[in-house]
C-alpha positions in Angstrom: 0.0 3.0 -4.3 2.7 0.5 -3.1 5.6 -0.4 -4.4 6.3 -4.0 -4.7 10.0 -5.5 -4.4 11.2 -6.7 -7.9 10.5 -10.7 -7.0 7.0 -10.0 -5.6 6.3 -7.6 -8.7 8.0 -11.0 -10.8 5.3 -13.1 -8.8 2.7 -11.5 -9.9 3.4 -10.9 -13.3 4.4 -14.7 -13.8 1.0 -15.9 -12.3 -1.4 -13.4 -14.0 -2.8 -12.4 -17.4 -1.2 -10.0 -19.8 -3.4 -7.4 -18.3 -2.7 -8.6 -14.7 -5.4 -10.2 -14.2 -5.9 -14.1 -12.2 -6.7 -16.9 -14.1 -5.8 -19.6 -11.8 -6.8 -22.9 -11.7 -6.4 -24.5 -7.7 -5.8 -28.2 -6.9 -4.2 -27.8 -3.6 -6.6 -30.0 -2.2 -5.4 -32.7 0.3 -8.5 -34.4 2.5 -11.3 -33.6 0.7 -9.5 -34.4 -2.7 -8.6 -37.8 -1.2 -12.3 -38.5 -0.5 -13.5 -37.7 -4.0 -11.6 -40.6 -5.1 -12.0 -44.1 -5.2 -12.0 -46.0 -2.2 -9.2 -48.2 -3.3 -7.0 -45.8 -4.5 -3.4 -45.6 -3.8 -1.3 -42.4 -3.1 0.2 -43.1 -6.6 -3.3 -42.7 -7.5 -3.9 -39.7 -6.1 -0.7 -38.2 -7.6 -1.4 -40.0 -11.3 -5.2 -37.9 -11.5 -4.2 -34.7 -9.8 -1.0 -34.7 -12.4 -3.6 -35.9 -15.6 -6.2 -32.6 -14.2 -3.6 -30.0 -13.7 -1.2 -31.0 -17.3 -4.7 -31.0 -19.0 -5.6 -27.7 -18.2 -2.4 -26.1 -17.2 -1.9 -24.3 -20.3 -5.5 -22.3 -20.0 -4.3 -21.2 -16.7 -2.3 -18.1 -15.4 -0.7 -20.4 -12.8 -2.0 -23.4 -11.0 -2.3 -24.1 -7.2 -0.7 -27.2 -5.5 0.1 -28.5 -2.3 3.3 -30.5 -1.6 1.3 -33.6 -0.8 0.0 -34.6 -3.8 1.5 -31.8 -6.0 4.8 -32.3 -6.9 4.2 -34.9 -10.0 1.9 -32.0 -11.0 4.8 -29.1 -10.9 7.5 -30.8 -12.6 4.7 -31.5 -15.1 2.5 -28.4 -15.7 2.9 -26.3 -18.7 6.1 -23.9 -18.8 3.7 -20.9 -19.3 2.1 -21.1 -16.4 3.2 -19.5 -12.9 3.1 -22.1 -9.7 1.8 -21.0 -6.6 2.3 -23.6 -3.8 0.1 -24.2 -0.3 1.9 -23.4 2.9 -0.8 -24.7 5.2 -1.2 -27.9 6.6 -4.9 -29.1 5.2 -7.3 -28.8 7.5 -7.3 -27.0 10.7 -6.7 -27.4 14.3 -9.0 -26.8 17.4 -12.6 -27.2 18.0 -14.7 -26.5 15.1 -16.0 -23.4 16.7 -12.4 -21.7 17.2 -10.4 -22.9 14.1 -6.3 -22.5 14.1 -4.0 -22.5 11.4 -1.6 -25.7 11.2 1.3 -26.0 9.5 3.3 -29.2 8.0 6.6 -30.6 9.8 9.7 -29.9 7.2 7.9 -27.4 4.8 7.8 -23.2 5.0 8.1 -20.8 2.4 11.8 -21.0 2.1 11.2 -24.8 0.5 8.4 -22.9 -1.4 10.9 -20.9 -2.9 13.5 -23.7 -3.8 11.5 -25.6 -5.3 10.8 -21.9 -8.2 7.2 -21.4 -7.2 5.8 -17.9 -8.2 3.7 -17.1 -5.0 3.0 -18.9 -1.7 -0.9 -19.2 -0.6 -1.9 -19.3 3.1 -5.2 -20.6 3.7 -6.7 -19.2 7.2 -10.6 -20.4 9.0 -11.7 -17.2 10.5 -14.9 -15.4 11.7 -14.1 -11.5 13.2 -15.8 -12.3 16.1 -13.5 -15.0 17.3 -11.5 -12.7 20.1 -8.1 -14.2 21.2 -8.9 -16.7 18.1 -9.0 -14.4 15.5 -5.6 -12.1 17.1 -3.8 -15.2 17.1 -4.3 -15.7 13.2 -4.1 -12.2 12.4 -0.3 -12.7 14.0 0.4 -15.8 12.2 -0.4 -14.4 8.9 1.5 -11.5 9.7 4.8 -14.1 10.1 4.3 -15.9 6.9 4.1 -12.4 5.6 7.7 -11.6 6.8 8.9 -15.2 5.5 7.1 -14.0 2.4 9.4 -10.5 2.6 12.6 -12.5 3.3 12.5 -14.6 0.3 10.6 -11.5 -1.9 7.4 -14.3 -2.9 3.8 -12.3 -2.8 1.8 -13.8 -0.5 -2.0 -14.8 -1.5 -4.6 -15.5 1.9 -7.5 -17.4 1.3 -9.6 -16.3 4.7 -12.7 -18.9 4.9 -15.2 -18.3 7.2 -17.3 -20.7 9.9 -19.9 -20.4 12.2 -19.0 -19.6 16.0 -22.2 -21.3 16.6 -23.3 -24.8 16.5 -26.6 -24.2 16.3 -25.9 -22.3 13.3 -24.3 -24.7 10.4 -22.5 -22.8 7.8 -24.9 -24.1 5.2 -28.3 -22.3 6.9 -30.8 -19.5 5.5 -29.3 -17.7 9.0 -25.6 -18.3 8.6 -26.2 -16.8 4.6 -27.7 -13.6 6.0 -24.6 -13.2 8.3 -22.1 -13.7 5.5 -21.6 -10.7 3.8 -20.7 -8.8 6.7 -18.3 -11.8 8.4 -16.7 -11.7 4.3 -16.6 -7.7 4.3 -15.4 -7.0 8.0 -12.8 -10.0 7.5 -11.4 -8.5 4.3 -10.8 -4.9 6.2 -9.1 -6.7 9.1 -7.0 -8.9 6.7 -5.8 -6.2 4.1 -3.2 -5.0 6.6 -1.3 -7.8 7.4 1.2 -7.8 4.8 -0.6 -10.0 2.1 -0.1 -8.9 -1.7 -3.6 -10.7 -3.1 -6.6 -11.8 -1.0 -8.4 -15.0 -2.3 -12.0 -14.6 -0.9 -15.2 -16.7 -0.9 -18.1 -15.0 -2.4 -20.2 -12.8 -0.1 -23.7 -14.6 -1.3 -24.8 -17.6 -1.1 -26.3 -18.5 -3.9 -28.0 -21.3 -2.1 -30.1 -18.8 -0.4 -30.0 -15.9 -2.3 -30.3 -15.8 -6.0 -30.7 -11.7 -6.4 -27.7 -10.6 -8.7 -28.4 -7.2 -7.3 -27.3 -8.6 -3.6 -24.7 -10.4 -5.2 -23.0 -7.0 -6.9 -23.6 -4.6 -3.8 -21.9 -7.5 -1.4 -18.9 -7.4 -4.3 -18.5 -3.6 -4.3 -18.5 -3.6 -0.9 -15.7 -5.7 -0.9 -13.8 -3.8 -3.4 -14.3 -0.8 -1.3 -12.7 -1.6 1.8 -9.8 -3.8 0.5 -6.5 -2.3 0.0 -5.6 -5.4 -1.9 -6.7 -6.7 -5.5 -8.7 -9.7 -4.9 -9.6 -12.9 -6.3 -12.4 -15.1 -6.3 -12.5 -19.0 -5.3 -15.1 -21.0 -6.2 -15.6 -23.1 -3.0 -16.9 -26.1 -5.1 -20.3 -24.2 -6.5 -21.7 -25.8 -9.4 -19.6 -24.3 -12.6 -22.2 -22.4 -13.8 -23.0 -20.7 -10.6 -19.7 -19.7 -10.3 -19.1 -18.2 -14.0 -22.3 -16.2 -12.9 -20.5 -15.1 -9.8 -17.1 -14.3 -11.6 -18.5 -11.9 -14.0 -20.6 -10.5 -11.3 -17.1 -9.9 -8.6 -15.0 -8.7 -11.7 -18.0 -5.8 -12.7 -17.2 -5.4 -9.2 -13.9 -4.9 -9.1 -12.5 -8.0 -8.3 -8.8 -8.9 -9.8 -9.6 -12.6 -11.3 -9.8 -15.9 -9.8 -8.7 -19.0 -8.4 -11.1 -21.5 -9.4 -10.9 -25.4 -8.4 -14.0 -28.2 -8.2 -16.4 -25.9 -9.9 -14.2 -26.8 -12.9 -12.6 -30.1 -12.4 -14.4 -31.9 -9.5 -16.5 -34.0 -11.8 -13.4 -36.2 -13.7 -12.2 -37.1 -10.2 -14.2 -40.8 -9.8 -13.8 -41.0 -13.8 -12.0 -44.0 -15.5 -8.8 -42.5 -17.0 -10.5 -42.6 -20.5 -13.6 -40.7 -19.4 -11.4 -38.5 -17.5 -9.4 -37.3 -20.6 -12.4 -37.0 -22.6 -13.9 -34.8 -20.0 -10.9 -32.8 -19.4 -10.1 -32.0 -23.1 -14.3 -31.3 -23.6 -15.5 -29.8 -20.7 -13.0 -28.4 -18.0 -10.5 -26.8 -20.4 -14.0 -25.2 -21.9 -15.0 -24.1 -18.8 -11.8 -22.7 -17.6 -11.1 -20.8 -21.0 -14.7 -19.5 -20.3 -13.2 -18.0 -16.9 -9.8 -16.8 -18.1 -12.2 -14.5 -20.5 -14.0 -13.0 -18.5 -11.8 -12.2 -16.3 -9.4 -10.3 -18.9 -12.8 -8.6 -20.2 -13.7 -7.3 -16.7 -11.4 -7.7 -13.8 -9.4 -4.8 -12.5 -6.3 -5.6 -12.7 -3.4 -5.9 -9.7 -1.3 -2.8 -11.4 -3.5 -0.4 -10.0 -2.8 -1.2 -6.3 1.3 -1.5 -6.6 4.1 -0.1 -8.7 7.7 -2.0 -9.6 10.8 -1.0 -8.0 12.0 2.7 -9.7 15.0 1.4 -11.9 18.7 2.6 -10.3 22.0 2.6 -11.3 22.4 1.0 -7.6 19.3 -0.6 -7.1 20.7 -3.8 -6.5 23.1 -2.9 -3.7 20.3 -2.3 -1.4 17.7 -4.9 -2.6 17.6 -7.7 -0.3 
Protein backbone atom coordinates (compact mmCIF):
# COMPACT_ATOMS: atom_id res chain seq x y z
CA UNK A 1 0.00 0.00 0.00
CA UNK A 2 1.25 3.61 -0.49
CA UNK A 3 1.43 6.20 1.57
CA UNK A 4 0.19 9.44 0.42
CA UNK A 5 1.59 12.94 1.58
CA UNK A 6 -0.89 14.71 4.00
CA UNK A 7 -2.19 17.34 1.05
CA UNK A 8 -2.65 14.51 -1.53
CA UNK A 9 -4.37 12.24 1.30
CA UNK A 10 -6.46 16.00 1.93
CA UNK A 11 -7.12 15.88 -1.92
CA UNK A 12 -8.70 13.00 -1.93
CA UNK A 13 -10.65 13.14 1.00
CA UNK A 14 -12.05 16.67 0.05
CA UNK A 15 -13.14 15.39 -3.52
CA UNK A 16 -14.73 11.94 -2.52
CA UNK A 17 -17.50 10.34 -0.58
CA UNK A 18 -17.58 9.65 3.08
CA UNK A 19 -16.53 6.19 2.09
CA UNK A 20 -13.89 7.45 -0.46
CA UNK A 21 -15.59 6.96 -3.16
CA UNK A 22 -15.94 9.61 -6.62
CA UNK A 23 -18.91 11.30 -7.27
CA UNK A 24 -17.75 13.91 -9.53
CA UNK A 25 -19.60 15.83 -11.79
CA UNK A 26 -17.06 17.20 -15.00
CA UNK A 27 -17.58 20.42 -16.97
CA UNK A 28 -14.08 21.06 -18.01
CA UNK A 29 -15.26 21.16 -21.38
CA UNK A 30 -13.80 23.99 -23.75
CA UNK A 31 -14.45 23.23 -27.67
CA UNK A 32 -16.94 20.88 -27.75
CA UNK A 33 -18.84 22.71 -24.88
CA UNK A 34 -18.59 25.88 -27.02
CA UNK A 35 -20.31 24.06 -29.95
CA UNK A 36 -23.22 22.73 -27.92
CA UNK A 37 -24.25 26.20 -27.54
CA UNK A 38 -26.02 28.70 -29.42
CA UNK A 39 -24.54 30.11 -32.34
CA UNK A 40 -24.79 33.53 -31.09
CA UNK A 41 -23.57 33.11 -27.90
CA UNK A 42 -21.06 35.27 -26.13
CA UNK A 43 -18.14 34.11 -23.88
CA UNK A 44 -20.31 35.74 -21.07
CA UNK A 45 -22.62 33.16 -22.29
CA UNK A 46 -20.68 30.49 -22.09
CA UNK A 47 -19.59 31.40 -18.53
CA UNK A 48 -23.47 32.40 -17.39
CA UNK A 49 -24.63 28.38 -18.37
CA UNK A 50 -21.61 26.46 -17.31
CA UNK A 51 -21.88 28.57 -13.84
CA UNK A 52 -26.12 27.95 -13.79
CA UNK A 53 -25.08 23.72 -14.54
CA UNK A 54 -22.30 23.36 -12.17
CA UNK A 55 -24.21 25.73 -8.89
CA UNK A 56 -27.25 23.52 -9.79
CA UNK A 57 -25.81 20.36 -9.19
CA UNK A 58 -22.79 21.14 -7.20
CA UNK A 59 -24.09 20.23 -4.03
CA UNK A 60 -24.86 16.34 -5.27
CA UNK A 61 -21.41 16.22 -6.22
CA UNK A 62 -18.09 15.03 -4.36
CA UNK A 63 -16.25 17.79 -6.31
CA UNK A 64 -16.77 19.19 -9.74
CA UNK A 65 -14.38 19.46 -12.75
CA UNK A 66 -13.49 22.87 -14.43
CA UNK A 67 -11.22 24.31 -16.75
CA UNK A 68 -9.78 27.89 -16.37
CA UNK A 69 -11.52 28.95 -19.52
CA UNK A 70 -14.86 28.98 -18.79
CA UNK A 71 -14.58 27.83 -15.17
CA UNK A 72 -13.80 30.31 -12.92
CA UNK A 73 -17.48 32.01 -12.46
CA UNK A 74 -18.27 28.35 -11.76
CA UNK A 75 -15.49 27.91 -8.77
CA UNK A 76 -16.05 31.00 -6.85
CA UNK A 77 -19.73 29.86 -7.16
CA UNK A 78 -20.04 26.05 -6.61
CA UNK A 79 -21.20 24.77 -3.28
CA UNK A 80 -18.66 24.98 -0.22
CA UNK A 81 -19.04 21.10 0.21
CA UNK A 82 -17.83 20.18 -2.68
CA UNK A 83 -13.92 19.56 -3.65
CA UNK A 84 -12.60 21.43 -7.01
CA UNK A 85 -10.49 19.71 -9.26
CA UNK A 86 -9.19 21.97 -12.10
CA UNK A 87 -7.97 20.99 -15.95
CA UNK A 88 -4.27 21.44 -16.68
CA UNK A 89 -4.49 20.68 -20.32
CA UNK A 90 -4.92 22.76 -23.05
CA UNK A 91 -8.40 21.46 -24.81
CA UNK A 92 -7.77 19.57 -27.52
CA UNK A 93 -4.56 18.14 -28.78
CA UNK A 94 -1.79 18.80 -31.02
CA UNK A 95 -0.33 16.75 -34.05
CA UNK A 96 -1.93 14.82 -36.71
CA UNK A 97 -4.91 12.94 -35.69
CA UNK A 98 -3.14 9.70 -35.99
CA UNK A 99 -0.23 10.67 -33.42
CA UNK A 100 -2.00 12.95 -30.85
CA UNK A 101 0.30 15.18 -28.26
CA UNK A 102 -0.56 16.71 -25.18
CA UNK A 103 -0.79 20.79 -25.22
CA UNK A 104 -0.66 22.86 -22.55
CA UNK A 105 -2.09 26.65 -22.10
CA UNK A 106 0.46 29.83 -22.04
CA UNK A 107 0.36 31.26 -18.19
CA UNK A 108 -1.36 28.26 -16.37
CA UNK A 109 0.43 25.00 -14.56
CA UNK A 110 -0.40 23.37 -11.43
CA UNK A 111 1.17 25.90 -9.31
CA UNK A 112 -1.87 28.46 -10.47
CA UNK A 113 -3.94 25.23 -9.88
CA UNK A 114 -3.00 25.32 -6.42
CA UNK A 115 -3.45 29.19 -5.73
CA UNK A 116 -6.41 29.46 -6.84
CA UNK A 117 -7.51 26.19 -3.52
CA UNK A 118 -8.34 23.44 -5.96
CA UNK A 119 -8.41 19.90 -4.36
CA UNK A 120 -6.77 17.86 -7.28
CA UNK A 121 -5.40 18.76 -10.79
CA UNK A 122 -6.69 16.47 -13.90
CA UNK A 123 -4.46 15.86 -16.89
CA UNK A 124 -6.21 14.68 -19.86
CA UNK A 125 -3.75 12.53 -22.35
CA UNK A 126 -4.93 11.00 -26.29
CA UNK A 127 -3.08 7.79 -26.37
CA UNK A 128 -3.04 4.36 -28.09
CA UNK A 129 0.07 1.81 -26.71
CA UNK A 130 0.99 1.30 -29.99
CA UNK A 131 2.00 4.82 -30.82
CA UNK A 132 6.12 4.24 -30.31
CA UNK A 133 8.07 7.58 -29.82
CA UNK A 134 4.27 9.07 -29.50
CA UNK A 135 3.21 7.23 -26.70
CA UNK A 136 7.10 7.58 -24.70
CA UNK A 137 6.78 11.11 -25.16
CA UNK A 138 3.41 11.32 -23.15
CA UNK A 139 4.37 8.70 -20.81
CA UNK A 140 7.31 11.49 -19.96
CA UNK A 141 4.99 14.44 -19.85
CA UNK A 142 2.67 12.82 -17.46
CA UNK A 143 5.48 11.80 -15.48
CA UNK A 144 6.40 15.98 -15.14
CA UNK A 145 3.02 17.04 -14.17
CA UNK A 146 3.31 14.29 -11.73
CA UNK A 147 6.44 15.93 -10.09
CA UNK A 148 4.63 19.53 -10.35
CA UNK A 149 1.89 17.51 -8.73
CA UNK A 150 4.61 16.29 -5.80
CA UNK A 151 5.94 19.78 -5.38
CA UNK A 152 2.76 21.39 -4.54
CA UNK A 153 1.43 17.93 -2.68
CA UNK A 154 -2.17 18.02 -5.20
CA UNK A 155 -3.09 14.21 -6.40
CA UNK A 156 -3.02 14.06 -9.69
CA UNK A 157 -6.15 12.38 -11.77
CA UNK A 158 -5.22 11.25 -15.77
CA UNK A 159 -7.88 10.85 -18.04
CA UNK A 160 -6.03 8.59 -20.91
CA UNK A 161 -8.53 8.55 -24.05
CA UNK A 162 -7.83 6.53 -26.73
CA UNK A 163 -7.86 6.92 -30.87
CA UNK A 164 -7.34 4.97 -33.76
CA UNK A 165 -3.67 4.89 -35.28
CA UNK A 166 -5.56 4.11 -38.40
CA UNK A 167 -7.60 6.18 -40.71
CA UNK A 168 -9.27 3.54 -42.15
CA UNK A 169 -10.35 2.65 -38.86
CA UNK A 170 -12.72 5.56 -37.25
CA UNK A 171 -12.97 5.30 -33.53
CA UNK A 172 -16.69 4.82 -33.86
CA UNK A 173 -16.43 1.28 -35.96
CA UNK A 174 -17.61 -2.50 -35.06
CA UNK A 175 -13.53 -3.00 -35.68
CA UNK A 176 -12.06 -0.16 -33.59
CA UNK A 177 -14.86 -1.61 -30.56
CA UNK A 178 -13.27 -5.03 -30.75
CA UNK A 179 -9.76 -3.46 -30.39
CA UNK A 180 -10.78 -1.36 -27.31
CA UNK A 181 -10.61 -3.35 -24.45
CA UNK A 182 -7.18 -4.33 -24.95
CA UNK A 183 -5.90 -0.49 -26.12
CA UNK A 184 -8.12 0.46 -22.42
CA UNK A 185 -6.42 -2.48 -20.36
CA UNK A 186 -2.68 -2.36 -21.81
CA UNK A 187 -3.00 1.66 -21.44
CA UNK A 188 -4.07 1.42 -17.87
CA UNK A 189 -0.85 -1.07 -16.97
CA UNK A 190 1.49 1.38 -18.73
CA UNK A 191 -0.13 4.43 -17.11
CA UNK A 192 -0.35 3.22 -13.33
CA UNK A 193 3.38 3.87 -12.94
CA UNK A 194 3.76 7.25 -13.71
CA UNK A 195 3.14 8.95 -10.64
CA UNK A 196 -0.76 9.55 -10.93
CA UNK A 197 -2.92 9.06 -7.69
CA UNK A 198 -6.50 8.28 -9.54
CA UNK A 199 -6.89 7.16 -13.28
CA UNK A 200 -10.12 8.47 -15.02
CA UNK A 201 -10.73 5.85 -17.77
CA UNK A 202 -13.25 5.42 -20.67
CA UNK A 203 -15.20 2.32 -20.44
CA UNK A 204 -13.68 -0.76 -22.12
CA UNK A 205 -17.09 -1.65 -24.23
CA UNK A 206 -18.71 -0.02 -26.43
CA UNK A 207 -21.98 -0.22 -25.88
CA UNK A 208 -22.67 0.81 -29.37
CA UNK A 209 -21.41 -2.44 -30.52
CA UNK A 210 -21.69 -4.61 -27.76
CA UNK A 211 -24.57 -4.78 -25.52
CA UNK A 212 -23.37 -8.24 -23.44
CA UNK A 213 -23.20 -7.06 -19.67
CA UNK A 214 -21.03 -10.18 -19.32
CA UNK A 215 -18.21 -8.47 -21.79
CA UNK A 216 -18.80 -5.38 -20.13
CA UNK A 217 -17.88 -6.90 -16.36
CA UNK A 218 -14.90 -9.15 -17.55
CA UNK A 219 -13.38 -5.91 -19.57
CA UNK A 220 -13.97 -4.02 -15.95
CA UNK A 221 -12.22 -6.66 -13.87
CA UNK A 222 -9.68 -6.74 -16.09
CA UNK A 223 -9.04 -3.35 -15.47
CA UNK A 224 -9.19 -3.59 -11.80
CA UNK A 225 -6.66 -6.20 -12.02
CA UNK A 226 -3.81 -4.68 -13.60
CA UNK A 227 -4.25 -1.10 -12.13
CA UNK A 228 -2.24 -0.16 -9.11
CA UNK A 229 -4.47 2.84 -8.93
CA UNK A 230 -8.31 3.26 -7.83
CA UNK A 231 -10.11 4.26 -10.88
CA UNK A 232 -12.95 6.20 -12.03
CA UNK A 233 -15.24 6.10 -14.74
CA UNK A 234 -16.07 9.01 -17.31
CA UNK A 235 -18.99 8.90 -19.20
CA UNK A 236 -17.67 10.11 -22.58
CA UNK A 237 -21.14 11.63 -23.43
CA UNK A 238 -23.13 8.08 -23.56
CA UNK A 239 -26.80 8.48 -23.25
CA UNK A 240 -27.48 8.75 -19.22
CA UNK A 241 -28.94 5.60 -18.97
CA UNK A 242 -26.27 3.76 -20.70
CA UNK A 243 -23.86 5.11 -18.53
CA UNK A 244 -25.75 4.34 -14.98
CA UNK A 245 -25.74 0.82 -16.57
CA UNK A 246 -22.05 0.98 -17.08
CA UNK A 247 -21.37 2.61 -13.51
CA UNK A 248 -22.90 -0.07 -11.59
CA UNK A 249 -21.35 -2.58 -13.80
CA UNK A 250 -17.31 -0.89 -13.27
CA UNK A 251 -18.11 -0.36 -9.51
CA UNK A 252 -19.14 -4.47 -9.10
CA UNK A 253 -15.97 -4.41 -10.80
CA UNK A 254 -13.95 -2.67 -8.72
CA UNK A 255 -13.94 0.62 -9.96
CA UNK A 256 -13.53 3.70 -7.25
CA UNK A 257 -16.48 6.05 -8.57
CA UNK A 258 -16.91 8.44 -11.29
CA UNK A 259 -16.48 11.47 -13.14
CA UNK A 260 -19.53 11.89 -15.08
CA UNK A 261 -20.24 15.09 -17.49
CA UNK A 262 -22.80 15.21 -20.80
CA UNK A 263 -24.39 11.95 -19.94
CA UNK A 264 -25.88 14.10 -17.12
CA UNK A 265 -26.04 17.69 -18.14
CA UNK A 266 -25.49 17.79 -22.01
CA UNK A 267 -29.18 18.21 -22.75
CA UNK A 268 -29.92 21.86 -20.76
CA UNK A 269 -26.98 23.27 -22.88
CA UNK A 270 -29.25 24.78 -26.09
CA UNK A 271 -32.17 25.27 -23.27
CA UNK A 272 -33.66 28.85 -22.64
CA UNK A 273 -32.53 29.72 -19.08
CA UNK A 274 -36.09 28.77 -17.78
CA UNK A 275 -36.14 25.29 -19.32
CA UNK A 276 -32.66 24.94 -18.29
CA UNK A 277 -33.48 25.39 -14.50
CA UNK A 278 -36.44 23.26 -14.75
CA UNK A 279 -34.35 20.60 -16.24
CA UNK A 280 -31.57 20.98 -13.95
CA UNK A 281 -33.55 20.91 -10.69
CA UNK A 282 -35.85 17.74 -12.37
CA UNK A 283 -33.70 15.78 -14.20
CA UNK A 284 -29.81 16.21 -13.92
CA UNK A 285 -29.63 16.68 -10.10
CA UNK A 286 -31.93 13.21 -10.26
CA UNK A 287 -29.60 11.67 -12.39
CA UNK A 288 -26.58 12.61 -10.65
CA UNK A 289 -28.00 11.69 -7.08
CA UNK A 290 -28.74 8.28 -8.97
CA UNK A 291 -24.84 8.07 -9.66
CA UNK A 292 -23.47 9.33 -6.33
CA UNK A 293 -25.62 6.11 -4.97
CA UNK A 294 -24.41 3.71 -6.56
CA UNK A 295 -21.27 4.52 -6.37
CA UNK A 296 -21.23 4.62 -2.39
CA UNK A 297 -23.25 1.11 -2.60
CA UNK A 298 -20.53 -0.52 -4.78
CA UNK A 299 -17.38 1.24 -5.51
CA UNK A 300 -14.21 0.25 -3.85
CA UNK A 301 -13.04 2.81 -2.31
CA UNK A 302 -9.37 4.82 -2.77
CA UNK A 303 -8.35 3.81 1.08
CA UNK A 304 -7.45 0.51 0.00
CA UNK A 305 -4.67 1.57 -2.33
CA UNK A 306 -2.88 4.33 0.03
CA UNK A 307 -2.48 5.10 3.70
CA UNK A 308 -2.01 8.91 5.41
CA UNK A 309 1.23 10.06 6.67
CA UNK A 310 2.02 7.99 10.30
CA UNK A 311 1.38 10.96 12.74
CA UNK A 312 4.97 12.40 14.44
CA UNK A 313 5.97 14.48 16.96
CA UNK A 314 8.34 15.93 13.98
CA UNK A 315 6.43 15.12 11.07
CA UNK A 316 6.34 18.47 9.91
CA UNK A 317 9.97 19.23 9.90
CA UNK A 318 10.56 16.98 7.13
CA UNK A 319 7.19 17.38 5.12
CA UNK A 320 7.81 19.39 2.14
Amino acid sequence: MTTLSPGKWRGLATTSTPNHTFAILAFDQRGSYVKMLPDDASYDDAVDIKNEVVEALSPYATAVLLDPIYGLKSAQNMAGSSGLLMAVEKTGYSGEATARRIDFMDYWDVGKIKRVGASAVKLLAYYHPDSGEVAEEIEETIRQVAVDCKTHDLPLFVEPICYSLDPAVPRKSAAFAEQLPTIVRETVRRFSPLGMDVLKVEFPVDAAFDSDKNHWRAACEAISEISVLPWALLSAGVDFETFEQQVQVACEAGASGILGGRAIWKECIAMDAAGRQTFLQDVAAKRLAKLRQIVEENGKSWTDYFEPTPSSEDWFEHYA
